[in-house]
N, C-alpha and C positions, 0 to 999 in steps of 0.2 A: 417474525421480525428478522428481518436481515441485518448482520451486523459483520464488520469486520475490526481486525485488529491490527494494527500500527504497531512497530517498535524501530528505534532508534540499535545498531551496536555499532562497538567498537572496540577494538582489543578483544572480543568473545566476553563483551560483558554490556547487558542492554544499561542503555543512556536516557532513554526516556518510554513512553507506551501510550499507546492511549485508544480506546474503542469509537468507531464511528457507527450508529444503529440509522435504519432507514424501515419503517412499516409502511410503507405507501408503494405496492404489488401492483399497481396500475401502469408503473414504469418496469422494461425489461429487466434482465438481472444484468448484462452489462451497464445500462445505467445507475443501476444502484452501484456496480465496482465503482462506474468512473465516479460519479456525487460521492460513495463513503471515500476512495482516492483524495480527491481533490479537499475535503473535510478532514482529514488526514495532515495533509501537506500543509494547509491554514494553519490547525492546532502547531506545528513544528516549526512554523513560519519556512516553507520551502516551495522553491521552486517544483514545477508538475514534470515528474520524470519521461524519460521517455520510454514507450513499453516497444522493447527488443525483441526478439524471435525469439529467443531462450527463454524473456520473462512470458511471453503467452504460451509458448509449450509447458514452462513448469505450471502456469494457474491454469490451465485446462486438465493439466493433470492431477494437481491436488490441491487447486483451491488454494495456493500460496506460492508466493517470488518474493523476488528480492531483488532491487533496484539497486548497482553497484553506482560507483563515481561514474562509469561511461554512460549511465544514463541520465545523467544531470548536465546540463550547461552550464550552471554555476558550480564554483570550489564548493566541495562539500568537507563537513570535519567530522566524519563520521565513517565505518569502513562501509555500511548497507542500510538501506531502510526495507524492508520486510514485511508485506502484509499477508492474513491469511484470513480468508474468509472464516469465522467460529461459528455461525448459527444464519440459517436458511428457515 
């Protein structure tokens, strides 16, 4: 089961969390990122960030980033949203 993890912070203290799981291996693992991403962003009610150079260097390298305000078009009130892939 593919699953990833969501979290809200702010001030260095998380604001909300939440896990997106996807068991259907017939789609690549980019599109389980982008489908658990975008299941993510619903549950938070957010706009779909946009992934930066630095955010796919860091998730290629360990499977988690972190979405600052410059990857949002909308104000955001939160300092990052953070996900990390937990279980493949």
């Amino acid at each position: 089961m593919f699953r990833m993890w969501g979290k809200l912070w702010k001030d260095n203290h998380l604001l909300r969390d939440t896990v997106a799981a996807n068991g259907d291996y017939s789609m690549s693992r980019t599109a389980m990122v982008f489908q658990a991403l975008d299941e993510i962003c619903r549950e938070f009610d957010l706009g779909q960030p946009i992934w930066l150079d630095s955010n796919i260097k860091d998730f290629k390298l360990h499977d988690k980033t972190r979405f600052t305000r410059d990857s949002f078009i909308e104000e955001i009130d939160f300092d990052y949203l953070e996900i990390h892939v937990i279980e493949e």
